[in-house]
C-alpha positions in Angstrom: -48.0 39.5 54.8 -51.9 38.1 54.9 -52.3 39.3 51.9 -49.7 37.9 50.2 -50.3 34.2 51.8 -54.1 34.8 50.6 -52.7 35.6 46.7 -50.1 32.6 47.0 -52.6 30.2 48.1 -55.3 31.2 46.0 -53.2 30.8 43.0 -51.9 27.5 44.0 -55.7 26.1 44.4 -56.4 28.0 40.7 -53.7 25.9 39.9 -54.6 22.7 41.0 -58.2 22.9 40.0 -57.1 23.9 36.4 -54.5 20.9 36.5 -57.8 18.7 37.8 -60.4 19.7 35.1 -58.2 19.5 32.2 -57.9 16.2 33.3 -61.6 15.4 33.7 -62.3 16.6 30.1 -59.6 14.7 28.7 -60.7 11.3 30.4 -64.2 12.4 29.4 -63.0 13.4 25.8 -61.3 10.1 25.9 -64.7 8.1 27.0 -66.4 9.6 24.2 -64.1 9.8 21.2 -62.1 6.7 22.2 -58.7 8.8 21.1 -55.3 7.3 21.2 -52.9 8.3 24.2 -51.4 10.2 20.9 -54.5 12.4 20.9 -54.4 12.9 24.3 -50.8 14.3 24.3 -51.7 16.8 21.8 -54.0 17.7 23.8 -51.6 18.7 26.5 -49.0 20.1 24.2 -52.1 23.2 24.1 -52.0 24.4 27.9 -48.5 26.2 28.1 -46.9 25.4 31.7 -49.6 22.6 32.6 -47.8 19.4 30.6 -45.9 18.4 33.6 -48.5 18.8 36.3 -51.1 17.4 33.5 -48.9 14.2 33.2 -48.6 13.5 36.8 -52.3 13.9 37.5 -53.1 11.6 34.7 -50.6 8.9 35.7 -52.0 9.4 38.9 -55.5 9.0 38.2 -56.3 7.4 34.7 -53.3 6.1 33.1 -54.3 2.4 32.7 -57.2 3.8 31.1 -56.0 5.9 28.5 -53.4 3.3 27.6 -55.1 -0.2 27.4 -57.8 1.5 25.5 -56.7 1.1 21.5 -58.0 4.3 19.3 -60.8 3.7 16.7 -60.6 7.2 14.9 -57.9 6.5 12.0 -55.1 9.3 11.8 -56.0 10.9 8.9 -53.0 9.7 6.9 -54.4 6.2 7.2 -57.7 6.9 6.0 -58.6 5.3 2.6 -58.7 8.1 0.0 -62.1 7.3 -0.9 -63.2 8.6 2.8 -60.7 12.1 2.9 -62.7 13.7 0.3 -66.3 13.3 -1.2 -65.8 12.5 -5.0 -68.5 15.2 -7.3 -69.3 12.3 -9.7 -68.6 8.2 -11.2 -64.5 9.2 -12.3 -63.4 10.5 -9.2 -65.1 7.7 -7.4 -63.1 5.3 -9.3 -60.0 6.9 -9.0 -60.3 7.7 -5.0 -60.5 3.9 -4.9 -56.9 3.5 -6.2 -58.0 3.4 -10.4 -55.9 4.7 -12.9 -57.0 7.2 -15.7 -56.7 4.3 -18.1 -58.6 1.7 -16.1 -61.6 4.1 -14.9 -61.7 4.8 -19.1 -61.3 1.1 -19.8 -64.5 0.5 -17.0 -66.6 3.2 -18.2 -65.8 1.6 -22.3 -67.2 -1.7 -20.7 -70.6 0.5 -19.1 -71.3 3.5 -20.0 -74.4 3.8 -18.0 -71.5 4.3 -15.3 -71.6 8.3 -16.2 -75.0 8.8 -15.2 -74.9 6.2 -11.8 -76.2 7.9 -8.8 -73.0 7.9 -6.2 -75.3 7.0 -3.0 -75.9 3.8 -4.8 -72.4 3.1 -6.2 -70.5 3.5 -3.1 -72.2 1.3 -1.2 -71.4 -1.9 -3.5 -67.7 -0.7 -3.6 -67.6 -0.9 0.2 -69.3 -4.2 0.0 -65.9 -5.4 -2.2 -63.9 -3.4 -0.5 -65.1 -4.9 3.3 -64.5 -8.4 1.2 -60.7 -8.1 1.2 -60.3 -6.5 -2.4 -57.8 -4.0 -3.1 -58.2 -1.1 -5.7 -56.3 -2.9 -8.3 -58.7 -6.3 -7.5 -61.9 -3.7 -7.8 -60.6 -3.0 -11.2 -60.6 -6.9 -12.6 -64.2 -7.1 -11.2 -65.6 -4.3 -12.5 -63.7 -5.0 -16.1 -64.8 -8.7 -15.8 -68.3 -8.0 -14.7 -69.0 -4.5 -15.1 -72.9 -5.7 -14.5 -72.4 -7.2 -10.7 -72.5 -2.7 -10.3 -75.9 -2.6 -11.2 -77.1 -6.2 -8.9 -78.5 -6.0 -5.5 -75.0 -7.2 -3.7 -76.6 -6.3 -0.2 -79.6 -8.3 -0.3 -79.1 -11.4 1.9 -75.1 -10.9 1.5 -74.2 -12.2 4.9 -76.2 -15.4 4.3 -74.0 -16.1 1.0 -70.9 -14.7 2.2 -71.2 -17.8 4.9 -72.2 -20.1 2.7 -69.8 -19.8 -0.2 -66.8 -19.1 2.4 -68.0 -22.4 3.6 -68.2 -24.6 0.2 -65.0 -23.1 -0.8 -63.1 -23.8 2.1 -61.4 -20.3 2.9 -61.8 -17.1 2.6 -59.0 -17.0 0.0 -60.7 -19.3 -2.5 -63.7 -17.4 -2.0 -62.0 -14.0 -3.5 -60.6 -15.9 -5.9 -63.4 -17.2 -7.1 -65.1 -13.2 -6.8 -61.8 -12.5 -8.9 -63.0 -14.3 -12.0 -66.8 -14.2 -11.5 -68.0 -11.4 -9.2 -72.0 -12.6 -10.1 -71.8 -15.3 -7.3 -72.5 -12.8 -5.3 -75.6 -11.7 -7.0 -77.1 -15.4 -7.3 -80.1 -16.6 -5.3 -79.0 -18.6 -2.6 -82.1 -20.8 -2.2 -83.2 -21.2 -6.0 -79.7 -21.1 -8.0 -76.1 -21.7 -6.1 -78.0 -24.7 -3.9 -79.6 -26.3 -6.1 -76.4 -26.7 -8.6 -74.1 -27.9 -5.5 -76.4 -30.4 -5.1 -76.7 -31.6 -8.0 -73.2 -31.7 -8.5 -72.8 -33.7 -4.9 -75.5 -36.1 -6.3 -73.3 -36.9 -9.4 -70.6 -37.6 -7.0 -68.8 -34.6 -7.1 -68.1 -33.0 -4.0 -64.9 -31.9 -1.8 -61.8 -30.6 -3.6 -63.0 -31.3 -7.1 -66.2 -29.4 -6.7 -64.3 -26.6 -5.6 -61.6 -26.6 -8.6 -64.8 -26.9 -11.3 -66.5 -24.0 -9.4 -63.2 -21.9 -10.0 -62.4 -23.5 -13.5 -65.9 -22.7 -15.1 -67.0 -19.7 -12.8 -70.6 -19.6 -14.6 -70.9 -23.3 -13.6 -73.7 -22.2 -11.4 -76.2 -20.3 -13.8 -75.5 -22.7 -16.7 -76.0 -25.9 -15.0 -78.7 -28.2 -16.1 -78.8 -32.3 -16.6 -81.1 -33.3 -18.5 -81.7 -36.9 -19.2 -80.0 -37.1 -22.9 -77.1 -35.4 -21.6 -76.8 -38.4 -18.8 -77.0 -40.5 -21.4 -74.2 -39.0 -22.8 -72.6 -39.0 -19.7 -73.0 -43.3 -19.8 -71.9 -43.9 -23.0 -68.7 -42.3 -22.0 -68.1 -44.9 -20.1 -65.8 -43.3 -17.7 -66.3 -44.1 -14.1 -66.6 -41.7 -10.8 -63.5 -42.6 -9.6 -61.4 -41.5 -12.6 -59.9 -37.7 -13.2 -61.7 -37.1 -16.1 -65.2 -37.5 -14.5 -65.6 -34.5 -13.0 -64.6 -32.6 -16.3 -67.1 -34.7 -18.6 -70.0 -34.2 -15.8 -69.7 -30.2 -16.2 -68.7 -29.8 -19.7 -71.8 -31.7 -20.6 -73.6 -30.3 -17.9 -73.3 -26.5 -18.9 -73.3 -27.2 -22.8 -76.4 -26.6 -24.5 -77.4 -30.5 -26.2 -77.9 -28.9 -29.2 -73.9 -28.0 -29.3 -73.4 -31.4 -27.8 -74.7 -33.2 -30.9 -73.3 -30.8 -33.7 -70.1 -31.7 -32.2 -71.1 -35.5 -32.4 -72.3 -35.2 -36.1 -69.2 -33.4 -36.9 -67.0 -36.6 -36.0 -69.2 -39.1 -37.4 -68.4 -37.6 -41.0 -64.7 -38.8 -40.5 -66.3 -42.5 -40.1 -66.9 -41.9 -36.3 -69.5 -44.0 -34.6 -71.5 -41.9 -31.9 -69.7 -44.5 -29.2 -66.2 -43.8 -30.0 -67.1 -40.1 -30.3 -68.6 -40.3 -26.9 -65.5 -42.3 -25.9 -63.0 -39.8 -27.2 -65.0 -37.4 -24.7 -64.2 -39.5 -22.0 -60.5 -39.9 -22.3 -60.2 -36.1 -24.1 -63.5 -33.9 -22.1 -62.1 -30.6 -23.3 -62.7 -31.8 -26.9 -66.3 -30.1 -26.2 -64.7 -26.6 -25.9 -63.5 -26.9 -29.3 -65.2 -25.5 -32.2 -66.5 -27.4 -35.2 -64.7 -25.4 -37.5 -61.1 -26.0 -35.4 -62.3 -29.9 -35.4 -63.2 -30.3 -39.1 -60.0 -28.8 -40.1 -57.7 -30.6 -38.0 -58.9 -33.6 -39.1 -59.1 -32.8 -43.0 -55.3 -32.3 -42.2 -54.5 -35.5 -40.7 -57.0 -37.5 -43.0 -55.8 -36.0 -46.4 -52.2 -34.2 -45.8 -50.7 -36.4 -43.4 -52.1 -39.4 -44.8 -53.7 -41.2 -41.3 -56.4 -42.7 -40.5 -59.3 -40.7 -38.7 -59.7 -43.1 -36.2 -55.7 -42.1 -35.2 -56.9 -39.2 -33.0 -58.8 -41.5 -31.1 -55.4 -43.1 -29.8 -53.6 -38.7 -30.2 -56.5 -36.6 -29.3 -54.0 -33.9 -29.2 -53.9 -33.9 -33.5 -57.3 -31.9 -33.1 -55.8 -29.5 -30.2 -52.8 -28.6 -32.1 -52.9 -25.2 -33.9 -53.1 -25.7 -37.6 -51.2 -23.1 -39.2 -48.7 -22.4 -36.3 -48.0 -26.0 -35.4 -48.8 -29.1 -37.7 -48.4 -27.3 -41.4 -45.0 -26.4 -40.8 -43.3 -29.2 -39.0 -45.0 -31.5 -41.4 -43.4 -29.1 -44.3 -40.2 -29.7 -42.6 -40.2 -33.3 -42.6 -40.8 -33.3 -46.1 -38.0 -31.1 -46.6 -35.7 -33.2 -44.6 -36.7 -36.0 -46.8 -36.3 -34.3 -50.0 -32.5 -33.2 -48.7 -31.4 -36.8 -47.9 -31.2 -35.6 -44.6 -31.2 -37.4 -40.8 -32.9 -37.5 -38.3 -35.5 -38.1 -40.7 -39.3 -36.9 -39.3 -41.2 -40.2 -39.9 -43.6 -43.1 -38.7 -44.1 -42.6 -34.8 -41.5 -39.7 -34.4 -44.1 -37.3 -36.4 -46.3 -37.7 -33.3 -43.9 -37.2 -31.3 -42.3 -33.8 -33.3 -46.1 -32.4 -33.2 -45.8 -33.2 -29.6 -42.5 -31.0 -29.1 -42.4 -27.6 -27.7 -40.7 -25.1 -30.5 -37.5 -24.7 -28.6 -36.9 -28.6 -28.5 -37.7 -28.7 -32.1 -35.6 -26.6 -33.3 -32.8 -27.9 -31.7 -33.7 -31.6 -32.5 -34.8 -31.4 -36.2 -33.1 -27.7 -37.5 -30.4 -26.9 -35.3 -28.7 -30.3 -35.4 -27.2 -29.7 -39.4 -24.6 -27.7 -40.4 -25.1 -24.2 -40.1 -26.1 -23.7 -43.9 -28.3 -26.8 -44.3 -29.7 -25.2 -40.7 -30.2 -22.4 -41.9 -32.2 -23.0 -45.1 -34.5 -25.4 -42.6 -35.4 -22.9 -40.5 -35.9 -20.2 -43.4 -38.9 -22.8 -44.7 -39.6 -23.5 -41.2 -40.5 -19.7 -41.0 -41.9 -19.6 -44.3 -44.3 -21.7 -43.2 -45.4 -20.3 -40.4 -46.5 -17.0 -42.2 -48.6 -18.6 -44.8 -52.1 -17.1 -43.9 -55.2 -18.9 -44.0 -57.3 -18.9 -47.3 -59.7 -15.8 -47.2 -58.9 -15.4 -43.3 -59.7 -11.8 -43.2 -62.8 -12.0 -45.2 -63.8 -14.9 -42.7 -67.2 -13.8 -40.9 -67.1 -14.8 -36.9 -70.5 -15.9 -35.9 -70.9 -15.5 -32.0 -73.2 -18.0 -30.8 -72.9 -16.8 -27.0 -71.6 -18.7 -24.0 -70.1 -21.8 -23.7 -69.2 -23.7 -27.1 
């Protein structure tokens, strides 16, 4: 009988002290790893017989620590794929950061000297993005946009600029979507490039809201800025003042245009009997007239001057006769009119309803100049309409394209 009250006790003490240090090393495990009560119950599931007297010691003892505690170790299925395997070279680096086979080909088109990048030097900058709030398909845009941030210095002083830009933009949101469409701010010097250009810009009297939309409108603003004293010249003889909308267009179209461009542009108009003031003051009224080539310009207005019969001086009144595509746009509606007249037909496109028909979208053409006759006479209308439109441009394919490099 001793003896079997010495067995029964000494397996209930095994008992209890196996019960007792299962539960030290998992509050122990749990001290080090930080593991998720989830963790912890696996644990248990691996001592047959103990998951009772397991869960009533560790209720007892250290349940509100193992529950308040949140775990920091990601279950594996939540891991980003980038971290559940190491990629062997560039392609599957790309790929285990969400890229397609056509978009890793279409970034490796754009830099080749991707193929031979060392991966301990290219994974780091994709964290960077990554860390930013970009998803795999946003990496993609960046890297097609501007493959070259890869090969920048991203880290150096990134915190400092992260601030500062999150700052001047005024969210975090307008920040990546300024990264979106040019991922070099984060490569530009701080001190001697992006605050230097705000400043200059706040000087001019462009700060706040507007300052913001240029910055996203023209995202190499910062590197391209410069003012020098011709081009505020230029800026006067506009005659446009702070207050209006158009300033802050004028300020950094003439600000990031080369003044070489600027007067080409200028000589261009003054051929059509243009004086460099009402040039100047078509800039004022029109800004986006700098972004236009002096071919496009020169054409337009051989059009209006010797085809439609106007004045130059007309656009200065319907700046958007030198916007309008030529060959898609103003040949054939002005074709049509003549048409209409040569058919004794009404509504007859003349006098101030030609502005306003160059003016129209296609839909509302149509309908208000083609699709108002009878179904014959609409019909032979829109075949010239058509017509028209498929006339190609004199020697258009032998035409060489001269790329004079960023802006216009």
């Amino acid at each position: 009988m001793a003896t079997f009250l010495t067995s029964r006790t000494r397996n209930v003490l095994s008992s209890f002290f196996s019960e007792r240090w299962f539960s030290v090393l998992a509050y122990q495990d749990h001290l080090a790893h930080k593991t998720s009560p989830l963790i912890v119950g696996d644990l248990v599931k691996t001592k047959d017989g103990s998951r009772a007297s397991f869960s009533t010691c560790a209720d007892s003892t250290h349940k509100s620590e193992v529950l308040d505690v949140p775990s920091s170790i990601p279950d594996e299925k939540y891991k980003p794929l980038q971290d559940q395997f190491s990629p062997k070279n560039c392609q599957d680096l790309f790929r285990a950061w969400g890229c397609t086979a056509d978009e890793t080909s279409q970034i490796f088109e754009r830099m080749p000297s991707l193929h031979k990048a060392k991966l301990d030097k290219l994974q780091p900058k994709l964290k960077i993005l990554f860390d930013l709030g970009f998803t795999s398909s946003d990496l993609v845009k960046i890297i097609s946009r501007r493959p070259r941030v890869l090969r920048s210095r991203i880290s150096h002083s990134l915190d400092e600029r992260v601030r500062y830009l999150e700052n001047l933009f005024g969210s975090k949101v307008t920040l990546q979507k300024a990264i979106l469409r040019n991922a070099s701010i984060l490569t530009y010097d701080l001190k001697t490039m992006i605050k230097p250009t705000v400043q200059l810009y706040k000087s001019m009297g462009i700060t706040g809201d507007d300052l913001t939309l240029m910055l996203l409108s023209r995202p190499t603003i910062i590197p391209r800025t410069s003012l020098s004293a011709e081009k505020l010249e230029y800026i006067r003889k506009t005659g446009i003042s702070k207050d209006s909308k158009m300033y802050k267009y004028v300020v950094t179209l003439m600000a990031i245009s080369r003044v070489e461009t600027i007067r080409e542009k200028i000589a261009n108009l003054e051929k059509f009997g243009f004086t460099e003031d009402e040039v100047l003051c078509l800039v004022g009224k029109s800004p986006l007239i700098l972004t236009l080539s002096v071919d496009k310009v020169q054409r337009n207005m051989t059009f209006v001057v010797a085809t439609m019969k106007l004045p130059a001086k007309v656009v200065l009144d319907r700046p958007f006769l030198v916007y309008n595509n030529l060959e898609l746009v103003m040949k054939p509606r002005v074709i049509v009119a003549g048409k209409i007249v040569d058919m004794g037909l009404v509504p007859r496109i003349e006098g101030l309803r030609m502005f306003t028909a160059l003016r129209m979208t296609e839909k509302r053409f149509m309908k208000a100049f083609i699709d108002c006759h009878p179904p014959e006479i609409a019909k032979e209308l829109k075949e010239c309409y058509i017509d028209a439109k498929h006339v190609k441009r004199l020697a258009e394919e032998s035409k060489k394209i001269f790329n004079k490099g960023f802006p216009f």
